[in-house]
Each structure stands twice: as structure tokens, then as C-alpha cells.
Short mmCIF file of the C-alpha atoms (twelve columns), coordinates in Angstrom:
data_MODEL
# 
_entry.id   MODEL 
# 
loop_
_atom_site.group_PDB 
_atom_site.id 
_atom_site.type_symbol 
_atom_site.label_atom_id 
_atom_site.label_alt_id 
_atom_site.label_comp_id 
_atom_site.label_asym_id 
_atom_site.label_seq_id 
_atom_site.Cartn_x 
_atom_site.Cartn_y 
_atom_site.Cartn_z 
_atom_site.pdbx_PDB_model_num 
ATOM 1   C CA . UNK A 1   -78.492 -24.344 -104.621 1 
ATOM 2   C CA . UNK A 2   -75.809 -24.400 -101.994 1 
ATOM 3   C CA . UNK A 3   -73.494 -22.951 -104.559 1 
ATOM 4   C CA . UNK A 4   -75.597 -19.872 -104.254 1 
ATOM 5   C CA . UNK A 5   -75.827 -19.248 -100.901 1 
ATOM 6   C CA . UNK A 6   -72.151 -19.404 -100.554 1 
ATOM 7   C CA . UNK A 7   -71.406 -16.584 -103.023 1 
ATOM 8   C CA . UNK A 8   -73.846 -14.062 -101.022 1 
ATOM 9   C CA . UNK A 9   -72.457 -14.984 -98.029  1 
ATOM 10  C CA . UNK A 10  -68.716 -14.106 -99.160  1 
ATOM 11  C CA . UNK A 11  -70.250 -10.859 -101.071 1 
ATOM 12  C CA . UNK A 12  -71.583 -9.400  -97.763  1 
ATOM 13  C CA . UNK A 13  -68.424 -10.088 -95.823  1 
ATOM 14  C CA . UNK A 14  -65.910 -8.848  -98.569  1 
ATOM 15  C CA . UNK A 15  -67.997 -5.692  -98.224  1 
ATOM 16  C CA . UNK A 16  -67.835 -5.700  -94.759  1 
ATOM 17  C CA . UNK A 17  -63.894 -5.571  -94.973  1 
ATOM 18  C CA . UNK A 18  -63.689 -2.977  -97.353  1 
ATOM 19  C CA . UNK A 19  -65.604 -0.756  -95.195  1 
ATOM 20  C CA . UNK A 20  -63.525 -1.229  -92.054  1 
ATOM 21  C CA . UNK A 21  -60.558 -0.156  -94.055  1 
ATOM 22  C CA . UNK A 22  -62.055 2.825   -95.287  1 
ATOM 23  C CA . UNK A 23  -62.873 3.628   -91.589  1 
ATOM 24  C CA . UNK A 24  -59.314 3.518   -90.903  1 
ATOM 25  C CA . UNK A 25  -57.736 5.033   -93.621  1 
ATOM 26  C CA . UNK A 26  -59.541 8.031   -92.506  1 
ATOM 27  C CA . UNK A 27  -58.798 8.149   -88.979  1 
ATOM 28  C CA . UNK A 28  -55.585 7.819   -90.396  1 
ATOM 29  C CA . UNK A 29  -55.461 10.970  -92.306  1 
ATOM 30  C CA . UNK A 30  -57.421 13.117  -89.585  1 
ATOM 31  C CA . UNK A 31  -54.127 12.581  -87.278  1 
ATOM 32  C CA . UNK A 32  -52.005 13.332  -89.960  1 
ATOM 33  C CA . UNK A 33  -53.554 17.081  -91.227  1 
ATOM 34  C CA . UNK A 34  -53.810 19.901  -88.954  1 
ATOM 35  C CA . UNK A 35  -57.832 19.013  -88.166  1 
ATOM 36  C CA . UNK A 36  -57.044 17.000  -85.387  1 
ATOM 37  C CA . UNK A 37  -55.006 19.811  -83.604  1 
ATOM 38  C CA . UNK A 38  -58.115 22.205  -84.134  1 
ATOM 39  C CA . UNK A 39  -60.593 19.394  -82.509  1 
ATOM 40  C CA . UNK A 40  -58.043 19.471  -79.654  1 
ATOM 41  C CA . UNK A 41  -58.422 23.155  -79.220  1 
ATOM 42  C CA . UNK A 42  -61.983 23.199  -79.528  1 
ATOM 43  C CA . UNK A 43  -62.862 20.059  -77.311  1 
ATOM 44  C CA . UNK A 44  -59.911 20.841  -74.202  1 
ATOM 45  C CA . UNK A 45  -59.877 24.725  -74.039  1 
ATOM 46  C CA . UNK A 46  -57.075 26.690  -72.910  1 
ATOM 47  C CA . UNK A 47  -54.337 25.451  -70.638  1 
ATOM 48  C CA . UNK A 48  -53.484 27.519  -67.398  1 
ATOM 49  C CA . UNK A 49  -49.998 26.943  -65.445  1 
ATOM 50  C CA . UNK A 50  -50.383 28.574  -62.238  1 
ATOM 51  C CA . UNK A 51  -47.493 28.635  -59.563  1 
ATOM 52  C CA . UNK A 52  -48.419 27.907  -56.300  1 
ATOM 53  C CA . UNK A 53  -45.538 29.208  -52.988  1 
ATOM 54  C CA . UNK A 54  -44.221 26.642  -50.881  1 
ATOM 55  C CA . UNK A 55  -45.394 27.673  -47.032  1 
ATOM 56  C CA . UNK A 56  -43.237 27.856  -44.503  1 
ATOM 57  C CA . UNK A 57  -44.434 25.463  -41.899  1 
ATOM 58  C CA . UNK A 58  -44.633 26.464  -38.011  1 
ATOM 59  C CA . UNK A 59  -42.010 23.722  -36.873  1 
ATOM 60  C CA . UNK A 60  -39.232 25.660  -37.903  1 
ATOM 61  C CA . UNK A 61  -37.231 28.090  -35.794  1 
ATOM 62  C CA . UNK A 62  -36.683 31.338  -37.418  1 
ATOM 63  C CA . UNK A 63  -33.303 32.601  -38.749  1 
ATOM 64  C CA . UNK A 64  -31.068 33.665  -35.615  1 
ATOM 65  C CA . UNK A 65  -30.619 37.252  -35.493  1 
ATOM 66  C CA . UNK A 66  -27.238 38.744  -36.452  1 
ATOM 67  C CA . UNK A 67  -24.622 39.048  -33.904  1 
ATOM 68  C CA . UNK A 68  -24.174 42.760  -32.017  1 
ATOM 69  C CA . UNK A 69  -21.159 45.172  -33.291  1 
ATOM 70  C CA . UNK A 70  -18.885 45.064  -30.574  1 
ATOM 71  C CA . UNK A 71  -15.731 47.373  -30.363  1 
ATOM 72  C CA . UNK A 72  -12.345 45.251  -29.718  1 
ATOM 73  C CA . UNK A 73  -11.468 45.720  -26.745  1 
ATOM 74  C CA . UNK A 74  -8.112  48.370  -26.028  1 
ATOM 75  C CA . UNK A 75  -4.615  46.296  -25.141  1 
ATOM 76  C CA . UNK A 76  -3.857  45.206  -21.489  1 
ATOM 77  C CA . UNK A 77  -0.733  47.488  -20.084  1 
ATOM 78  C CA . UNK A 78  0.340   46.449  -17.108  1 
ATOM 79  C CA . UNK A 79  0.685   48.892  -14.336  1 
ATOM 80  C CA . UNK A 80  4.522   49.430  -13.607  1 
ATOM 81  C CA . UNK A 81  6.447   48.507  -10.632  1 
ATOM 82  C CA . UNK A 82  6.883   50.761  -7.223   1 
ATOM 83  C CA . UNK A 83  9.197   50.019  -5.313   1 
ATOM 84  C CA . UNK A 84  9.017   51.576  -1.388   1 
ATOM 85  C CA . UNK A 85  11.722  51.297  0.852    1 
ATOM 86  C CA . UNK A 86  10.747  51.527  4.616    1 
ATOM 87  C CA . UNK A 87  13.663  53.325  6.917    1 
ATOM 88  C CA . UNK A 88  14.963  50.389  9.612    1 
ATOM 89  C CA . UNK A 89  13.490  50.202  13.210   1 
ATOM 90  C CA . UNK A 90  15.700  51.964  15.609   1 
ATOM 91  C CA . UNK A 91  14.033  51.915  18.807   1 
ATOM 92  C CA . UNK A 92  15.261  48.367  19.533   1 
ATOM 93  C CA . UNK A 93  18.631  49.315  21.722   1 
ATOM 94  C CA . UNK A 94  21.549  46.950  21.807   1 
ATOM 95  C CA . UNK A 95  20.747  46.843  25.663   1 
ATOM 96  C CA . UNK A 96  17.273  46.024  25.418   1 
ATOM 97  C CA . UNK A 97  18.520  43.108  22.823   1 
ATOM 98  C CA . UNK A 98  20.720  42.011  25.436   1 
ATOM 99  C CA . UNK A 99  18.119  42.011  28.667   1 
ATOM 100 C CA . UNK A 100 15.168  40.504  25.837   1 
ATOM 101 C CA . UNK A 101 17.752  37.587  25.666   1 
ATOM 102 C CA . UNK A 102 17.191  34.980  28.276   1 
ATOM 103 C CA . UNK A 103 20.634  33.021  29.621   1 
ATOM 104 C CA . UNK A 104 20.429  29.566  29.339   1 
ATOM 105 C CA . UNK A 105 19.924  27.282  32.001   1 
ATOM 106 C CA . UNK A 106 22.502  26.385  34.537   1 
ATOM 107 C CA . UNK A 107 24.131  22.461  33.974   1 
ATOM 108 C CA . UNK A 108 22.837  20.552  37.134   1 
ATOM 109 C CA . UNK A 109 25.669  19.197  39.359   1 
ATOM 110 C CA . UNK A 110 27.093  16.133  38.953   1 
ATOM 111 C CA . UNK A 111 25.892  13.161  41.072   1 
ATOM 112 C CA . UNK A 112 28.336  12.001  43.188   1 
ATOM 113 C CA . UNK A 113 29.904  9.080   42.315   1 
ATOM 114 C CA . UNK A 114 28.532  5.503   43.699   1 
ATOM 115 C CA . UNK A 115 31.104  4.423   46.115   1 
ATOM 116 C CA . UNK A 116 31.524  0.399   45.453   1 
ATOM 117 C CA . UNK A 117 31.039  -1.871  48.512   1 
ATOM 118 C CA . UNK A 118 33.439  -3.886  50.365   1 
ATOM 119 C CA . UNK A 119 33.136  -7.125  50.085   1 
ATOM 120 C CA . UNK A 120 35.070  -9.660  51.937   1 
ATOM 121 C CA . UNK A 121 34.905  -13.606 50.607   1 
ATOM 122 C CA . UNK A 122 34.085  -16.683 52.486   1 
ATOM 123 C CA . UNK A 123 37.076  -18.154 54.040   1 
ATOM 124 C CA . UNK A 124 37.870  -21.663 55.962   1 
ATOM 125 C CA . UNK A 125 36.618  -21.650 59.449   1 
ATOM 126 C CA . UNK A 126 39.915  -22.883 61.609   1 
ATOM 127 C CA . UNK A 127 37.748  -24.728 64.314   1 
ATOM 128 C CA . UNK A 128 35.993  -26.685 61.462   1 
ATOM 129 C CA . UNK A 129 38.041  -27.061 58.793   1 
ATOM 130 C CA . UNK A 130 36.990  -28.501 55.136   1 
ATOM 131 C CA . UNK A 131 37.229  -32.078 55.338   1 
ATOM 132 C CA . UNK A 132 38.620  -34.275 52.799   1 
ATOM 133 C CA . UNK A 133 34.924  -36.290 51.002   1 
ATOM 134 C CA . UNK A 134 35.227  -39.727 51.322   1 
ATOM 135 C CA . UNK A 135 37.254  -41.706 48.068   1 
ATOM 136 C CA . UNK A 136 34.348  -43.742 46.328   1 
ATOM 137 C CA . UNK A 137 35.508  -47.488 46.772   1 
ATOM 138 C CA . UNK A 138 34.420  -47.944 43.177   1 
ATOM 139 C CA . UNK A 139 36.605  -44.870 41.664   1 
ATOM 140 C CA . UNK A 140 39.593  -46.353 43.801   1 
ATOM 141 C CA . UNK A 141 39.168  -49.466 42.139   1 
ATOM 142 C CA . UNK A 142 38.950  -48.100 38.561   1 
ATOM 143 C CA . UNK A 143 41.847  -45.723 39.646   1 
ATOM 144 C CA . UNK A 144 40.086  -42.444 39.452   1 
ATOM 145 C CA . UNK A 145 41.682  -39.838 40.461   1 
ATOM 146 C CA . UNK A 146 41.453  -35.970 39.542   1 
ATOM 147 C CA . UNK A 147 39.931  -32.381 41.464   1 
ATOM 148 C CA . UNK A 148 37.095  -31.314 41.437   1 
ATOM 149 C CA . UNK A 149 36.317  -27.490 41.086   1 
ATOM 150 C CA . UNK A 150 33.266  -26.222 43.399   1 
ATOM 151 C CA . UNK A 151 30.959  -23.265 43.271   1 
ATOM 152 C CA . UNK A 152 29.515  -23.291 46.811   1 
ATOM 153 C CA . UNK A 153 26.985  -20.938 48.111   1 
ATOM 154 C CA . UNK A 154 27.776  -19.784 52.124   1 
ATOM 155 C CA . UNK A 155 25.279  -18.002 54.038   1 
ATOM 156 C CA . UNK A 156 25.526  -15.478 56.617   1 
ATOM 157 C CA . UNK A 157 25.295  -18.005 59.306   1 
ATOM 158 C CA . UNK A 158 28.485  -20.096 57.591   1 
ATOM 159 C CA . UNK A 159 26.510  -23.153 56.352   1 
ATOM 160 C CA . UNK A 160 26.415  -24.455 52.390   1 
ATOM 161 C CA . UNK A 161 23.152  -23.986 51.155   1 
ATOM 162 C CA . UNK A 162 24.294  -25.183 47.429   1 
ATOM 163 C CA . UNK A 163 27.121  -26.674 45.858   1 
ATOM 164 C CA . UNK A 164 27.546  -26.900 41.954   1 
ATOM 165 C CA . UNK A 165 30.338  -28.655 39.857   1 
ATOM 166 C CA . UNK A 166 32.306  -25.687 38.061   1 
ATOM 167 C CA . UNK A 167 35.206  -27.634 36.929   1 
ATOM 168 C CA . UNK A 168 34.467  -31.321 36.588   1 
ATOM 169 C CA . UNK A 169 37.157  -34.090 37.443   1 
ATOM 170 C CA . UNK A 170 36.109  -36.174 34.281   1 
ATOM 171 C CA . UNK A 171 34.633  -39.053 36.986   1 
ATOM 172 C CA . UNK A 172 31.252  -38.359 37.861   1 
ATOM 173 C CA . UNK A 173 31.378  -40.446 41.105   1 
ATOM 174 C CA . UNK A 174 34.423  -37.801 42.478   1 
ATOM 175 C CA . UNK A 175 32.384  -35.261 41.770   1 
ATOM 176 C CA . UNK A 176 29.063  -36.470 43.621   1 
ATOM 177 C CA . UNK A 177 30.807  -37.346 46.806   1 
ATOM 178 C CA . UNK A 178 32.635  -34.102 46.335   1 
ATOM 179 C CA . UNK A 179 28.935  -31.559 46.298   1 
ATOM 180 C CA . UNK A 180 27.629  -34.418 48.769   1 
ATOM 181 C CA . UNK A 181 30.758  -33.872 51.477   1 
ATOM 182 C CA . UNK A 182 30.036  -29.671 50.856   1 
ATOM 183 C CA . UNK A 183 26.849  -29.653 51.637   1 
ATOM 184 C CA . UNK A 184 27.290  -32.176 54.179   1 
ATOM 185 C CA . UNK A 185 29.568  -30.776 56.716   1 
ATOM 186 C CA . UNK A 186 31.331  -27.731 55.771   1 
ATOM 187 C CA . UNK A 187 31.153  -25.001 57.630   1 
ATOM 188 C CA . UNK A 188 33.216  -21.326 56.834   1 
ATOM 189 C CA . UNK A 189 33.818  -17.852 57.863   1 
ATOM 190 C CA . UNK A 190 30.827  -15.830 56.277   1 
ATOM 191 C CA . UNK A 191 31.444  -13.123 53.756   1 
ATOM 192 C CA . UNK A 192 30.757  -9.606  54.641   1 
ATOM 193 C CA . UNK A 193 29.772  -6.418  52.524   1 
ATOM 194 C CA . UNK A 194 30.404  -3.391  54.068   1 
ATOM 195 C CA . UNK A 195 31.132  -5.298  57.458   1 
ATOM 196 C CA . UNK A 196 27.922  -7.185  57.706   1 
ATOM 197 C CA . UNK A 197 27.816  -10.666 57.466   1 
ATOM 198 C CA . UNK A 198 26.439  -11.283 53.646   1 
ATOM 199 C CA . UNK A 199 25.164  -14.397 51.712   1 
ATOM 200 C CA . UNK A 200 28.036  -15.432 48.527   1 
ATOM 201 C CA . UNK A 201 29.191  -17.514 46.096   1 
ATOM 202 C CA . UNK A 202 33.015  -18.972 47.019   1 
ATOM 203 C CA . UNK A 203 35.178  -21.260 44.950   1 
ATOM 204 C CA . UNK A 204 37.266  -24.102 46.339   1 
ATOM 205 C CA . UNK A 205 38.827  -27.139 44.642   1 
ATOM 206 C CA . UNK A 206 38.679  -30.895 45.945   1 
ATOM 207 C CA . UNK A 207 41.690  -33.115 45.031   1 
ATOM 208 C CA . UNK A 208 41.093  -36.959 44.975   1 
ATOM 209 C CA . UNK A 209 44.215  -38.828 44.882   1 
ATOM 210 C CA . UNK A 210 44.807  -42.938 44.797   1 
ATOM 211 C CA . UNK A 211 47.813  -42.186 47.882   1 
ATOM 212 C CA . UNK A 212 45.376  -40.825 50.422   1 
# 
């Protein structure tokens, strides 16, 4: 019994194949033939290309226009060269040239030469003479000797203000009691400049010897 109801089973489904196949063997042989061409006529219609313009949009500028025929202008000459010539001034005389010209100044006259003054030196006065400075007991000792060149100053009234060593001896203990024995007691004959008793340097030397 089971047999049986196995061979139905296959029957119905072998059917069932066939069937499908059939299906598709026609589908296969509408695409082929010229009917399914026709059914896609009749089902879509005509077909209508229709070309639509591009519009111009408002952003962009329009087309400059062209530029303006102008004539070239005609070729620069320049204008040619006059030459004027003027006639020379005359009314100028050679006398008024000669009055329009100022002289020149006059030199201013010489200054007259400064006349120098006369000056007379110091000199020994004979009722005081220049005394002879005392001989250091040291330098005689040591046996110093030498002179001693001084730059005294004599006023008007004869005395030494200042005496200065100009010339030394080489001892320094001649020449101290030589400026000490100027300033000390000497007395001279003032100097004059232009006959008046005038202040001035003198020289005079001092000679120290071991004999006196």
C-alpha cells in the first residue's frame, strides 16, 4: 500500500515539471519572433524627443559692446624754429658807464708805529753796596765752593721783593744763603721806563770761594 502512494505522488510532480517547461519554452519563442516587438508598440505608444533651450540666467553680464571706429590720428610736425635777433641797447653812453661805476674805497692810513719804551736796568746802589752772603760753615768744611746765578726782583723803591736761583752752584746750602743775603739786605738803584722809577727783574751772580 505504500508502494502506491509513492507512484501518484511522483506522477503529479513529473507533470508538474513538464508544464513549467512548456511555460518557458514559450516565453522563449515570443522574444524570439517579431510578436513581442508588436506588444511593445501596442502596450508603450509612441516615443516623443522634444528639445528643450538652455536659458540664459540673469547673473550674467551681457556681451560688451564693440569698440567705436576711431580715425588714426594725423602725424605730429613740429613747428620750425624762428630765430629773432634784437638790435643792441645804445642809450647806455661810455660816460654814463663810467659815472654808474663807483671808485673804490680809499686804503685807511697807516697807524703810526708803537714807539718802544726806554727802559733802564737795576744797578748797584754805591752807598749800599751788595754784600758778600755769609760762607755756610758746613759748605766750608765740605769745601764747597761755586756761584750762584740770581734772578732778583727790585722795586721802585730799591728793595728785593724776590730772589730765585737761575743758575744753581751745584750746593744747595750756597745757594740758600745766597737768595737769603738778597732778600736780606740788598738794596739798588731802581729801574726806570721812560724815566719813571719802574718795578724789574735784574740778574747778578754770587761767587763763593774757600780763600775769602
Amino acid at each position: 500500500m505504500v508502494l502506491n502512494e509513492d507512484s501518484g505522488f511522483f506522477t503529479r510532480r513529473s507533470l508538474l515539471f513538464f508544464v513549467i517547461v512548456g511555460i518557458h519554452a514559450a516565453l522563449v519563442w515570443v522574444l524570439n519572433s517579431e510578436l513581442s516587438s508588436k506588444l511593445v508598440q501596442l502596450i508603450g505608444g509612441p516615443m516623443e524627443t522634444t528639445i528643450i533651450e538652455e536659458l540664459q540666467t540673469e547673473d550674467e553680464p551681457p556681451p560688451p559692446p564693440p569698440p567705436p571706429d576711431i580715425d588714426a590720428p594725423p602725424p605730429f610736425v613740429p613747428a620750425p624754429d624762428i630765430a629773432i635777433a634784437f638790435a643792441p641797447d645804445t642809450t647806455t653812453t661810455a660816460i654814463q658807464a663810467v659815472t654808474n661805476a663807483r671808485p673804490p674805497p680809499a686804503a685807511p692810513p697807516p697807524a703810526p708805529a708803537a714807539r718802544a719804551p726806554v727802559v733802564v736796568l737795576p744797578k748797584q746802589d754805591p752807598r749800599r753796596g751788595i754784600t758778600q752772603p755769609e760762607y755756610p760753615p758746613a759748605s766750608r768744611r765740605a769745601g764747597e765752593a761755586g756761584t750762584v746765578q740770581l734772578r732778583v726782583y727790585v722795586l721802585e723803591n730799591g728793595r728785593v721783593r724776590e730772589a730765585q736761583v737761575s743758575a744753581s752752584s751745584g750746593f744747595p746750602r750756597l745757594d740758600e744763603a745766597a737768595v737769603r743775603e738778597a732778600t736780606r739786605a740788598w738794596r739798588f738803584v731802581p729801574g726806570t721806563q721812560d724815566g719813571k722809577p719802574a718795578a724789574m727783574w735784574h740778574e747778578i751772580k754770587v761767587t763763593f770761594r774757600l780763600t775769602d
